[in-house]
C-alpha positions, 0 to 999 in steps of 0.5 A: 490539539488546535482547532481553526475556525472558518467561515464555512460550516462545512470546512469548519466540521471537516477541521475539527473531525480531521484533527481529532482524528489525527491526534487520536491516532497519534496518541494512539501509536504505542496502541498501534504497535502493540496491535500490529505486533498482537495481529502478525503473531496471530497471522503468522508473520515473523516481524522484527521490533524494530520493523513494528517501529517503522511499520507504525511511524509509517501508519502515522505519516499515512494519518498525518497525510490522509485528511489532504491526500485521501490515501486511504478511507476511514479506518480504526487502527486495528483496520489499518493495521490488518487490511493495510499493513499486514495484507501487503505482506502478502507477496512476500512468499512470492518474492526472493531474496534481493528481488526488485519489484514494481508497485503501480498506483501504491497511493499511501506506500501500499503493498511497498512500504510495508514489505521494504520495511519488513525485507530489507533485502528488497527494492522497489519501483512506486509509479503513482501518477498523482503528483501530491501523493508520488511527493509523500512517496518521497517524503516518506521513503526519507522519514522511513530510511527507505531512500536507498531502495526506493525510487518513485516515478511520477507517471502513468504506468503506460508513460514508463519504459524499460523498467527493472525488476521482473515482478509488478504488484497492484493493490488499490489502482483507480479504475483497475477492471478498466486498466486492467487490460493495459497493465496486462499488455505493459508487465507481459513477462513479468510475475504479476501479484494483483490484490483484488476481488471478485471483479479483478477474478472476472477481469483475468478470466474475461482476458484468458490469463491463468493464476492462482488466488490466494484468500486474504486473511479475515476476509471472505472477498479479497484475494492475492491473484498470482498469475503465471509469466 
């Protein structure tokens, strides 16, 4: 482990606890692929060993990234493991055999990553308007043999024209119940799968869409809403 020293207190802290954190989870990845592999069988996916390998080198570049890039909050492996990897699998029911799909504001890779690693019959458009993270999107879609499948647009949703793929997913975009609207407008006609919570359900019924929620699994505030083309 190294530690830097700097003349600021604060940024010295941050350092150190962003590097313990790191090589905490880095030395923890056989843990995590033994959670990851224990939750799914408990959840009920059907995930192949050599997708537990990618899934978790994935979680590790997501740590290696996060102390610059915030990809994701605070979370212990098996947090990850559940609300970040295994969540996302969420929509594969929902996606057919060599279906395309779009993922607007994936951040870390998510709900995309982990369903192209565990469908590798799957393809996916990642819009992420953030410059630095569509970058890790690249370099992680490399790192992750996902390049041949992946393409990522460095845009606002609104900015992208004449996509393919006739379902869209959302799972952690800034100011979702303020887009909301306009994400609505934008994929009409499209299968729309939205991770969210009470919020998002007020969003949908506030601009007269029908769906269906799905609960998420261990949880008691967060659903998969699938709305109807």
């Amino acid at each position: 482990m190294e530690v830097r020293f700097f003349s600021s207190a604060p940024n010295f802290i941050f350092a150190i606890i962003a590097t313990l954190q790191f090589d905490s989870d880095r030395m923890g990845n056989e843990t995590f692929e033994h959670i990851l592999g224990r939750m799914a069988d408990q959840l009920g996916h059907k995930v192949e060993p050599e997708a537990i390998e990618k899934l978790a080198a994935h979680y590790d570049l997501v740590m290696e990234a996060n102390p610059l890039l915030h990809l994701t909050g605070p979370v212990s492996a098996e947090e990850f493991a559940e609300r970040h990897t295994l969540e996302s699998l969420a929509i594969l029911k929902f996606l057919p055999i060599g279906a395309k799909f779009i993922d607007v504001g994936p951040g870390g890779g998510f709900p995309s990553f982990p369903c192209l690693i565990v469908r590798p019959d799957l393809s996916a458009i990642l819009i992420e308007s953030k410059v630095k993270k569509a970058d890790f999107l690249v370099d992680a879609a490399g790192k992750l043999g996902l390049s041949d499948r992946v393409v990522v647009i460095n845009k606002q949703f609104e900015e992208v024209r004449d996509l393919e793929g006739d379902y869209v997913t959302c799972r952690a975009l800034d100011k979702f119940s303020e887009k909301l609207p306009r994400l609505l407008r934008r994929f009409a006609g499209k299968q729309l799968l939205l991770f969210g919570g009470p919020m998002l359900r007020d969003g949908l019924n506030a601009a007269h869409r029908t769906f269906d929620e799905i609960l998420l699994p261990n949880s008691e505030r967060r659903f998969l809403f699938v709305l109807a083309t």
